[in-house]
C-alpha positions in Angstrom: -100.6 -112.3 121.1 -98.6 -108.9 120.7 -95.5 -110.7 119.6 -97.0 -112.2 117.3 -98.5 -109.2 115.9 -94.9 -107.3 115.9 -93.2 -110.0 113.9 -94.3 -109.1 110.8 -93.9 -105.3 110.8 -90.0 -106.3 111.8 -89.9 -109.1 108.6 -91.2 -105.8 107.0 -88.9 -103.5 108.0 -86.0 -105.6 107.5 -87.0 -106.9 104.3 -87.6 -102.9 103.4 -84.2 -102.0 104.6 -82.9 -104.9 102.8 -84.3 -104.2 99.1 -83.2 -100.4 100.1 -79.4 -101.7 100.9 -79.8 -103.9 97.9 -80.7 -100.8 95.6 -78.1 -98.5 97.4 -75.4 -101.6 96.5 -76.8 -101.9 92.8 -76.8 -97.9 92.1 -73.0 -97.0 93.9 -71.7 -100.4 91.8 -73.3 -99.5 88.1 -72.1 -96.1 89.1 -68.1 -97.5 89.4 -68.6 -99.9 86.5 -69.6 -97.4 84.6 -66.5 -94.3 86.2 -64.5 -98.1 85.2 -65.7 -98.5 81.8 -65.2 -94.6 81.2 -61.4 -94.4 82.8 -60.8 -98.1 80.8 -62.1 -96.3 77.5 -59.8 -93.1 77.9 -56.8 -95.6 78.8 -57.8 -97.0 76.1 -57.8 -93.8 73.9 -54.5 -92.3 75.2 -53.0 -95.6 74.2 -53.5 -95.6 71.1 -52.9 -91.9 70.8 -49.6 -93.1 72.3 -49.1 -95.7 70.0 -49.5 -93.3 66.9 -47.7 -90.9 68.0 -44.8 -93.2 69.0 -44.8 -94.9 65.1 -45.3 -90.6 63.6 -41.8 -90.5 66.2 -40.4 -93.9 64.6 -41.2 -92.7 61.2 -39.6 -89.3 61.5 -37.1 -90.5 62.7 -36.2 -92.8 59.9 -36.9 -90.0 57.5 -34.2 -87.7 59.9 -31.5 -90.4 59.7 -32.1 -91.0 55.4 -32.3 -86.8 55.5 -29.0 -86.8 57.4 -27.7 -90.0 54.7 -28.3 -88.3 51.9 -26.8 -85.0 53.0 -23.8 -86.9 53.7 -23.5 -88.6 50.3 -24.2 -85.4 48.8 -21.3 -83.4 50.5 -19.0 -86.0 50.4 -19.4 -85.9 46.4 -19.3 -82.3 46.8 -16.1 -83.0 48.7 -14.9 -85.2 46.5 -15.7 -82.8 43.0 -14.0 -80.0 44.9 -10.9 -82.0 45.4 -10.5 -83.2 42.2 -10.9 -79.8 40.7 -8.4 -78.4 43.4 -6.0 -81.0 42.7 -6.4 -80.8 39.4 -6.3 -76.7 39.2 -2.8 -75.9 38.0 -4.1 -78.1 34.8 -6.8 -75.4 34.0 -4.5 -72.7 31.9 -3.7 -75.9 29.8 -7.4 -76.5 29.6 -8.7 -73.4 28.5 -5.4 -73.1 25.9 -6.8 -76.1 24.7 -10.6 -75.6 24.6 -10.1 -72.1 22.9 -8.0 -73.9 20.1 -10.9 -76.0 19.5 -13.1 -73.3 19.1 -11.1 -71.1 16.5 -9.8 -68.7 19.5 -6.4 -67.4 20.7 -6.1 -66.3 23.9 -4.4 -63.3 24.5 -3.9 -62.8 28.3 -5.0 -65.0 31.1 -4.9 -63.9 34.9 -5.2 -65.8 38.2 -6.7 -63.7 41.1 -5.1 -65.4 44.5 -7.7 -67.8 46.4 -10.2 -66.3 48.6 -12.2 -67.4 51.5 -16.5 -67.4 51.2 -19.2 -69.3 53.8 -22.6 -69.7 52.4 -25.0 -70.2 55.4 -22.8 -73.1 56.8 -20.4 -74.3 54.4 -17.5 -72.7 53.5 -15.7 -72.6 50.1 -12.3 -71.3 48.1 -13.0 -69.5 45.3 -10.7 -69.4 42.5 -11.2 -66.6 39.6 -9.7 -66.6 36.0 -10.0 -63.3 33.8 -9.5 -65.0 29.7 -9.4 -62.5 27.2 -9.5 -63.9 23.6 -9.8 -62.9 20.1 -10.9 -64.9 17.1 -7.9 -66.2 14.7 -6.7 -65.1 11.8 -8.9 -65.7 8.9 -6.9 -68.1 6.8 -7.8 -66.4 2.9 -7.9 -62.6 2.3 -11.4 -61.0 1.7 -12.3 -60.9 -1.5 -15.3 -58.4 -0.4 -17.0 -57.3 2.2 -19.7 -59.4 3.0 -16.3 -61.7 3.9 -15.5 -59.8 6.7 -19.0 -59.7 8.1 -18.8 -63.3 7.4 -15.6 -63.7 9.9 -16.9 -61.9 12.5 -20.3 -63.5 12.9 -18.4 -67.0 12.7 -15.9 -65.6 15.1 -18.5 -64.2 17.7 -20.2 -67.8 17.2 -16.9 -69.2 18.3 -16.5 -67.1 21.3 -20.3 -68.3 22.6 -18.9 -71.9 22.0 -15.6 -71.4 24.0 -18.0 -70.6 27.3 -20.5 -72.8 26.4 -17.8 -75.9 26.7 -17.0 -74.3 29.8 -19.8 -74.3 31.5 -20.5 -77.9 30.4 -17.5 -79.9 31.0 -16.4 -82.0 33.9 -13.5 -80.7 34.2 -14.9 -77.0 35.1 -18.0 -78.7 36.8 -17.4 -76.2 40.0 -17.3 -73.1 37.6 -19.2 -70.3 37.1 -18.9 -67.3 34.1 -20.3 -64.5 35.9 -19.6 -62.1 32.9 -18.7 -62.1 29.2 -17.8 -59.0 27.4 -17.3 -59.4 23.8 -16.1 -56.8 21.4 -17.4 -56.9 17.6 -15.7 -54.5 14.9 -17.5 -53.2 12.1 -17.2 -55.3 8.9 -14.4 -53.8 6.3 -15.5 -51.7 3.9 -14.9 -52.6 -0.1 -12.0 -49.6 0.1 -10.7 -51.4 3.5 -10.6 -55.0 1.5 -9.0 -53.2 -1.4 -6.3 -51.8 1.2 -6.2 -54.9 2.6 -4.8 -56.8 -0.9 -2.7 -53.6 -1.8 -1.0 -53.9 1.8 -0.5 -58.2 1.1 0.5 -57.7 -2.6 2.9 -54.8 -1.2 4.6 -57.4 1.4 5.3 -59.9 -1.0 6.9 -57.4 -3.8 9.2 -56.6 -1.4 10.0 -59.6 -1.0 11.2 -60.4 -4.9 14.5 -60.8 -5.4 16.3 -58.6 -8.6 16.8 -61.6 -10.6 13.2 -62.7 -10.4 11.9 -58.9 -11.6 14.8 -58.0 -13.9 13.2 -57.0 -17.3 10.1 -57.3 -16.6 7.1 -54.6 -16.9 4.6 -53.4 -14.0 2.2 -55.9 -14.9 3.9 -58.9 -15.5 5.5 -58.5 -11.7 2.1 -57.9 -10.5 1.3 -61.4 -12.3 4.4 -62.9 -10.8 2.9 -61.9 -6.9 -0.5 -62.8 -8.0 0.8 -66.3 -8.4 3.3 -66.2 -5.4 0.5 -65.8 -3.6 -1.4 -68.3 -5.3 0.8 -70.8 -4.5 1.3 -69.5 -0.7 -0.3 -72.1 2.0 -2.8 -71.0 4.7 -0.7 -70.7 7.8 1.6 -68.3 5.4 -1.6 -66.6 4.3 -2.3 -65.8 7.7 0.9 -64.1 8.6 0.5 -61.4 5.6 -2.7 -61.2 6.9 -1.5 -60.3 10.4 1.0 -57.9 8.6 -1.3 -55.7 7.3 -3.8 -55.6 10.3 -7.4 -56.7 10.5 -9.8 -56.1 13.7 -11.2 -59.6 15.1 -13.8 -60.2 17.9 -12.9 -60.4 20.9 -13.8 -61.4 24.9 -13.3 -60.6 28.5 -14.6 -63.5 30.4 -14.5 -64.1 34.0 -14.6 -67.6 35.4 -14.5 -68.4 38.7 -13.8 -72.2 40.3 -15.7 -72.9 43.5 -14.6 -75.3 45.7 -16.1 -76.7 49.0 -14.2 -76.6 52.5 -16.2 -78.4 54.3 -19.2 -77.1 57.4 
């Protein structure tokens, strides 16, 4: 009869300690799935973290290598301007003789300062420097007044400006630089200077008679006969009476300097 009694409070107990293993099972797994769901969501985080960061590096790095493409291209043209204008540098006195007759100019002395070394951050360059000095050109009719000569020198001074404009637009200076331009303008000849002027042309080309062509005849009528030698004189001879008696013109100091690139 005690047995039997006993029997059930031991079903109890075990069926107690069984529901409390149970529970004790259920609460440490749902505790890991959950420490697993938490790790499996940061791996899951950091991978994609990883995976942006790895196309940021991908995408960088294409921009590095078109960077570094592009810098290439653009000192090899560099390179390649440089050269041609070194190559090409015992042409520039020819140039500038040239590009000053275009613009109405004569140059009157031209100077080469020897090559010279200079590094810009991390390139390095020769540096060529040309002093021009030039005047305008002998006006091609004498001044008949004044307002002539202020006419000639505003022209001139025009021309000048023109001369290192072309520079500093043409391909064949596309490496140069005008770091200074010092231009000179005279004062415009008075009425008395333009009367001088004619006294000192008419003068020149008296001398010049021979005595047949003024034998027998009065002041006046040789004054008429160099009125119309002059009249009948062409420009270019014009101009060298002119340059006889003397006129002030316009005139420059410019610097130019030719830059060329030596490489990193």
């Amino acid at each position: 009869m005690k047995s039997n009694r006993l029997l059930p409070v031991i079903l109890l107990i075990i069926i107690v300690v069984f529901v409390g293993l149970a529970g004790w099972l259920y609460f440490t797994n749902s505790k890991a799935v959950n420490n697993n769901q938490t790790i499996t969501s940061n791996i899951n985080d950091k991978t994609k973290t990883l995976a942006a960061k790895q196309a940021e590096k991908v995408t960088l790095q294409n921009e590095a290598k078109t960077l570094a493409s592009e810098l290439t291209a653009a000192q090899t043209a560099l390179s390649q301007t440089s050269f041609r204008s070194s190559a090409e540098s015992i042409e520039y006195d020819s140039l500038l003789f040239s590009i000053a007759a275009d613009n109405k100019l004569q140059i009157t002395s031209l100077t080469t300062s020897p090559p010279s070394g200079v590094k810009e951050g991390n390139n390095n360059y020769q540096l060529l420097t040309f002093s021009v000095n030039v005047e305008g050109m002998i006006p091609d009719a004498i001044f008949a007044k004044t307002e002539d000569s202020a006419a000639y020198i505003t022209a001139t001074i025009n021309h000048i400006l023109a001369f290192t404009d072309t520079i500093a637009h043409s391909a064949d200076f596309d490496t140069a630089v005008i770091p200074s331009v010092s231009i000179t303008e005279p004062a415009p000849m008075t009425d008395q200077d333009v009367a001088a002027l004619k006294d000192s042309i008419n003068s020149s080309i008296q001398s010049e008679l021979t005595a047949d062509e003024t034998q027998g005849l009065t002041d006046d009528q040789i004054a008429a006969l160099v009125q119309s030698k002059l009249a009948a004189l062409k420009s270019p001879d014009v101009q060298v009476l002119i340059a006889k008696a003397g006129i002030s013109k316009p005139s420059a100091a410019i610097q130019i300097q030719i830059w060329t690139y030596k490489g990193a």
